[in-house]
C-alpha positions as CSV (number, residue, x, y, z in Angstrom):
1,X,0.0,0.0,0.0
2,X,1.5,3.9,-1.1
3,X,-0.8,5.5,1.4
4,X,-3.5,4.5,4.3
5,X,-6.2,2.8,3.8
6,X,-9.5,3.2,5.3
7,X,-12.5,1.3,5.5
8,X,-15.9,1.4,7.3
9,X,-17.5,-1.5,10.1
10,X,-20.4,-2.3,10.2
11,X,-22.4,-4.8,12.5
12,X,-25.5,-6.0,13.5
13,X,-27.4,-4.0,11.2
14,X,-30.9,-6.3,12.1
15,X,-32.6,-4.7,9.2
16,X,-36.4,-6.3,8.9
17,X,-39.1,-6.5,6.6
18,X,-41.5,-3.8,7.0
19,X,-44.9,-5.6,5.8
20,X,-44.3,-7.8,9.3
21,X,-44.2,-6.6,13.0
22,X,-41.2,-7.9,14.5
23,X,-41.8,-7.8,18.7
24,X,-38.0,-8.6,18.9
25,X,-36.9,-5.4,16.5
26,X,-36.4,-2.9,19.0
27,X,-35.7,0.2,16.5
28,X,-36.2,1.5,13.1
29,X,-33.4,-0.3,11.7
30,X,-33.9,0.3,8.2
31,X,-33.9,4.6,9.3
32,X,-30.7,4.1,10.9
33,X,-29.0,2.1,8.4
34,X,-29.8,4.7,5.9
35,X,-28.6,7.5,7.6
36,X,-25.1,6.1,8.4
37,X,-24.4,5.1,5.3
38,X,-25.2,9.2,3.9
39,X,-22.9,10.0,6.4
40,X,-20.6,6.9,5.1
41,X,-20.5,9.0,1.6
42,X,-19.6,12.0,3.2
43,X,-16.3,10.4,4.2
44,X,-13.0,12.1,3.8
45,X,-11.1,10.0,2.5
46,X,-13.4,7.7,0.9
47,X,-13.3,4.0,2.4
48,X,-11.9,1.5,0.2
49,X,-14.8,-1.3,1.3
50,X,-17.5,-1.5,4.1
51,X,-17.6,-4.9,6.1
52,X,-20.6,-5.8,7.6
53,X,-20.3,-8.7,10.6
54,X,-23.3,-10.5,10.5
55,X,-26.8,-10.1,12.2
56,X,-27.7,-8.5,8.5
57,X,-31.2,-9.0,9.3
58,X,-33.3,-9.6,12.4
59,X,-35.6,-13.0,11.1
60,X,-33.3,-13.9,8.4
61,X,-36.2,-14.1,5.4
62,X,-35.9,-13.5,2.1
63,X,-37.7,-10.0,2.4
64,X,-35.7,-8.7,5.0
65,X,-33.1,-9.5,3.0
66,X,-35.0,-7.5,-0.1
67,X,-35.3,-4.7,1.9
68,X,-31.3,-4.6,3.2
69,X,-30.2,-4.6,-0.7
70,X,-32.7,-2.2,-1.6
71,X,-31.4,-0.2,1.2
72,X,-27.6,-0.3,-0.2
73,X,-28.5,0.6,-3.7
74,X,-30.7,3.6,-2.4
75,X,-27.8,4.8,-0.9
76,X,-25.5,4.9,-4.3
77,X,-21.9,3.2,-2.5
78,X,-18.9,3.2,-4.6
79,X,-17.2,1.1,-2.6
80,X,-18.0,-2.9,-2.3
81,X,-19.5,-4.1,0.6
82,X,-18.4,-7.6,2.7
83,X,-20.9,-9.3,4.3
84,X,-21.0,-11.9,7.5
85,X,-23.6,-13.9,8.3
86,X,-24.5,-13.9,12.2
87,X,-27.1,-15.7,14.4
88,X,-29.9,-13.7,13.0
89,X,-29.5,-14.7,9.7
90,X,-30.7,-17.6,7.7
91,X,-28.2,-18.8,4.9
92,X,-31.5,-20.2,2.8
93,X,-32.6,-16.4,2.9
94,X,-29.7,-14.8,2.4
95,X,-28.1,-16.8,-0.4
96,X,-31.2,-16.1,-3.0
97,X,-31.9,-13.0,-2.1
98,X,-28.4,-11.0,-2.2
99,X,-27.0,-13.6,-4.1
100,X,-29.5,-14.8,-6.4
101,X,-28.4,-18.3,-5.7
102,X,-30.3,-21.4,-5.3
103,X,-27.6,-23.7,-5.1
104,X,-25.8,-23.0,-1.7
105,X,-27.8,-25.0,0.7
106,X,-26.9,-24.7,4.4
107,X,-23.2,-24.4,3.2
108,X,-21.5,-21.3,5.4
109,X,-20.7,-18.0,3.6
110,X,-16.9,-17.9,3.9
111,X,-15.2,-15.7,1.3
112,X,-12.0,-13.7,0.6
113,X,-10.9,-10.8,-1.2
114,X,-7.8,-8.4,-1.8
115,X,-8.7,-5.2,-1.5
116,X,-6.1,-2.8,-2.1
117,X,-3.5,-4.7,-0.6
118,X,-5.4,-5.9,2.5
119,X,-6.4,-9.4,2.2
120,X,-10.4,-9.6,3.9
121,X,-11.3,-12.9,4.9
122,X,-15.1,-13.5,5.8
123,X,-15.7,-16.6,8.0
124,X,-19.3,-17.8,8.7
125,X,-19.6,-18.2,12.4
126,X,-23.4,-18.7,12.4
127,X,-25.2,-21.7,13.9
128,X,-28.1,-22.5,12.7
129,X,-30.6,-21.8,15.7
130,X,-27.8,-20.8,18.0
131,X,-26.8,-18.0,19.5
132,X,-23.0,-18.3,20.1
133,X,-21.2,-19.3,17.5
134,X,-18.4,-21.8,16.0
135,X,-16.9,-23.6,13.2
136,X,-18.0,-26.5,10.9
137,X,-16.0,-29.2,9.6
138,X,-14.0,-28.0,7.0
139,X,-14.1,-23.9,8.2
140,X,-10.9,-24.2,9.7
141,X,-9.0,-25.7,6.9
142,X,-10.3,-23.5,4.2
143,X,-9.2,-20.3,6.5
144,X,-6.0,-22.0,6.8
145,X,-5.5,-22.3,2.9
146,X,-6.4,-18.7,2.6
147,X,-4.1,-17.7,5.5
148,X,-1.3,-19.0,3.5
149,X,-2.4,-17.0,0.2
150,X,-0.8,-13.7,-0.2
151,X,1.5,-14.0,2.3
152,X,2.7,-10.8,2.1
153,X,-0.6,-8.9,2.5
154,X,-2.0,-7.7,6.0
155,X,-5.0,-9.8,6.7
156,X,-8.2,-8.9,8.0
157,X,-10.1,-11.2,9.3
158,X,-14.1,-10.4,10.2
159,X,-16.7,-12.8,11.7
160,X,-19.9,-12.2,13.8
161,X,-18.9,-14.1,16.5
162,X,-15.7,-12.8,18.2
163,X,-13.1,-14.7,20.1
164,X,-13.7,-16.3,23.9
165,X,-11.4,-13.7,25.8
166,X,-11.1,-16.7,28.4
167,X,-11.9,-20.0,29.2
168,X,-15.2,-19.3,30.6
169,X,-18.2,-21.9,29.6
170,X,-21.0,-19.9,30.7
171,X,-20.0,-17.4,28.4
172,X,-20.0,-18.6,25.7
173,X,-23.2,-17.7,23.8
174,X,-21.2,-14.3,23.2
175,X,-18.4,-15.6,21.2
176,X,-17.4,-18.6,19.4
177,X,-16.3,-21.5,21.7
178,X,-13.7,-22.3,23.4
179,X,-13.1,-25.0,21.7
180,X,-12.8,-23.2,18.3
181,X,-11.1,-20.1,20.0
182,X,-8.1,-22.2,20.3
183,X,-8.2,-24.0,16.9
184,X,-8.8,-20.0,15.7
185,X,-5.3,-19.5,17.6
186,X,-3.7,-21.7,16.8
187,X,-4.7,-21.3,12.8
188,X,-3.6,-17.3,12.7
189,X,-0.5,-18.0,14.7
190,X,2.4,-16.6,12.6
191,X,0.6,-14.9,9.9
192,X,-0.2,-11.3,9.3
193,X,-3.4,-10.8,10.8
194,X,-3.5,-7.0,11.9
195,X,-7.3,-7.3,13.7
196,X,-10.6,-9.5,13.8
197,X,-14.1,-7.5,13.5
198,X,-16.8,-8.9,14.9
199,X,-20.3,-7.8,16.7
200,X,-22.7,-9.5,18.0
201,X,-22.4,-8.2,21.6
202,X,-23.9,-5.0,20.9
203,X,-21.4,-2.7,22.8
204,X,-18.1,-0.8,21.1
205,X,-14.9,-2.9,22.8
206,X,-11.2,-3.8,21.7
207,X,-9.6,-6.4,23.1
208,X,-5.4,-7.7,22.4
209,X,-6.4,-11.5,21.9
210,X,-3.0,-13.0,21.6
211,X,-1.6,-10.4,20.0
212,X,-4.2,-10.1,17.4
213,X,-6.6,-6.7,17.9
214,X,-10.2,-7.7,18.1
215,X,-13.0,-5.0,17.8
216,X,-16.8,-5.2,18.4
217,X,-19.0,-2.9,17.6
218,X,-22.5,-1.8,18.3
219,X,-24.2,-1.8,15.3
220,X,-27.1,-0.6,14.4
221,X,-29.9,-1.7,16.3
222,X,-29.5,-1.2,19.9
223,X,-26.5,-0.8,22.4
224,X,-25.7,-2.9,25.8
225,X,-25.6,-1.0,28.4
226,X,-22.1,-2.1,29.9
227,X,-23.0,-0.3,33.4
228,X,-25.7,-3.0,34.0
229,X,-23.4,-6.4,32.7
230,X,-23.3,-7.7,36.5
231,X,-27.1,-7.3,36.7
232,X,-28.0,-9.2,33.4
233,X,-28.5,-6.9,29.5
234,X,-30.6,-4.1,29.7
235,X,-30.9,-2.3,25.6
236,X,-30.5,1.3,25.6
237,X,-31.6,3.0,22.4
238,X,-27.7,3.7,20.5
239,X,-25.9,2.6,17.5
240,X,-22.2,3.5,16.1
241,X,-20.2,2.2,13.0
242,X,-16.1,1.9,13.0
243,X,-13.8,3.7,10.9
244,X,-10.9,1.6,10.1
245,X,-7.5,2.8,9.1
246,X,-5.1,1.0,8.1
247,X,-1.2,2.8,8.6
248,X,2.4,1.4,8.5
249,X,2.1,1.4,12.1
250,X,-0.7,-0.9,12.3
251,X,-4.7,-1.1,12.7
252,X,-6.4,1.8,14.5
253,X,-10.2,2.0,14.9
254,X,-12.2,5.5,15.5
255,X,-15.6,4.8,16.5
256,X,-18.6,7.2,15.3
257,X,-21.4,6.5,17.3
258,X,-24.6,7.8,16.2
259,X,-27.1,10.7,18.4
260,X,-29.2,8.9,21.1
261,X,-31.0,9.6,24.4
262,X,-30.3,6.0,25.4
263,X,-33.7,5.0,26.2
264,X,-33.9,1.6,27.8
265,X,-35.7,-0.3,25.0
266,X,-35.2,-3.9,26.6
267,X,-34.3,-5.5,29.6
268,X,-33.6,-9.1,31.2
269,X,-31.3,-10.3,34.3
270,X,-28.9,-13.2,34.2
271,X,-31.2,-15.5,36.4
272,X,-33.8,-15.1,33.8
273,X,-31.5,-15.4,31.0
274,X,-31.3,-19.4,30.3
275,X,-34.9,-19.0,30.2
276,X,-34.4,-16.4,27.5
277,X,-31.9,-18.4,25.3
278,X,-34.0,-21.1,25.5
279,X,-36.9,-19.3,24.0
280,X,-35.1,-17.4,21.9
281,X,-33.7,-20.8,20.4
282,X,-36.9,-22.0,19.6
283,X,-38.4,-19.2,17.7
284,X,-35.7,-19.9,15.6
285,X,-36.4,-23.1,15.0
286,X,-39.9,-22.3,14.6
287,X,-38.8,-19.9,12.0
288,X,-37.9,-22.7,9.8
């Protein structure tokens, strides 16, 4: 790279489709989506690609999907946008519908691309009627083969699920597991990766995970109040995207969060909260 780069994160972006009422989509989305990516356009300089990091929609249907697209191309981007696919999403939704493929099954969306100069690879932490995420068989050795392509590039790596920042089992519906945060470890051991991008979480935080940077954002459709974490999640009304720059010097991430009176839009306490995952598991299923 001659100069820096920049690039835009996105996350949870739980856009829906407007001709249902969603009960679990806590703000206008689709508003809030539109109006950062104006201000996206209004950049200085212009970002060379916007990642997205899963949670793309909030039921995962075709027309939520229809109304995301129609979204983008509203907005008249320049730059090519990366998607993830998170918990939220259905692959059999997503794949015809932003794709226009019928042929991709329940196969996960992982994909790579060279950007100028950065390699991005996309992994596809999703579960299918999960909440935390990890790897199928055969994940970990594709990232591998594309780890070892273009070794001289920086590499980017962005999935929906971040990292297990410990060895915690109780945790683990907020990140991949632990199990698969070591094989991740032990896979981008030795190569260039200069940060992971992830969401899910719904709260702006950068960890040093062995090394690697990891940043998760807020996204767009509500914000974790971090002040109540010991109490259980309680959703305030909030939503930032990351600015990504990209010097000789390494990653650095500016976050832009977005005007809010952080309204308390949802609440729920840890000893409630198996309860919750349990029922939120099963309207997934019952999605299907």
């Amino acid at each position: 790279m001659s100069e820096n780069l920049t690039f835009v994160h996105l996350t949870d972006l739980h856009v829906g489709n407007p001709a249902v009422p969603d009960d679990h989509l806590y703000s206008d989305t689709a508003t809030t989506l539109a109006a950062i990516l104006a201000e996206i356009k209004t950049l200085v300089p212009q970002p060379k690609f916007i990642v997205a990091s899963g949670d793309l929609t909030n039921r995962g249907d075709e027309a939520s999907y229809e109304n995301l697209k129609a979204i983008i191309a509203e907005a008249g981007l320049t730059m090519p946008v990366l998607f993830a696919l998170g918990n939220h999403d259905r692959r059999d939704g997503f794949y015809p519908a932003m794709l226009g493929r019928t042929d991709a099954g329940d196969a996960p969306y992982d994909h790579a691309q060279v950007i100028d100069g950065i390699h991005v690879i996309v992994l596809d932490s999703s579960v299918p009627n999960k909440i935390g995420g990890s790897f199928e068989p055969g994940q970990l050795d594709w990232l591998k083969a594309r780890l070892d392509e273009h070794a001289e590039l920086p590499k980017l790596l962005v999935m929906h699920h971040a990292p297990a920042l410990d060895a915690n089992p109780d945790m683990e519906w907020e990140s991949m597991t632990i199990a698969d945060t070591e094989a991740l470890r032990q896979a981008v051991a030795g190569k260039n990766v200069i940060g992971i991008l992830s969401g899910h979480i719904h709260f702006d935080r950068v960890s040093n995970w062995h090394g690697v940077p990891v940043v998760v954002g807020i996204g767009q459709h509500a914000a974790t109040d971090v002040t109540w974490l010991h109490e259980g999640l309680r959703m305030l009304s909030g939503a930032s995207y990351a600015i990504g720059t990209l010097r000789p010097s390494g990653l650095s991430i500016t976050f832009a969060p977005q005007p809010a009176e952080r309204r308390e839009l949802h609440s729920f306490t840890f000893a409630g909260m198996s309860e919750m995952l349990k029922k939120y598991e099963a309207s997934l299923v019952a999605a299907e």
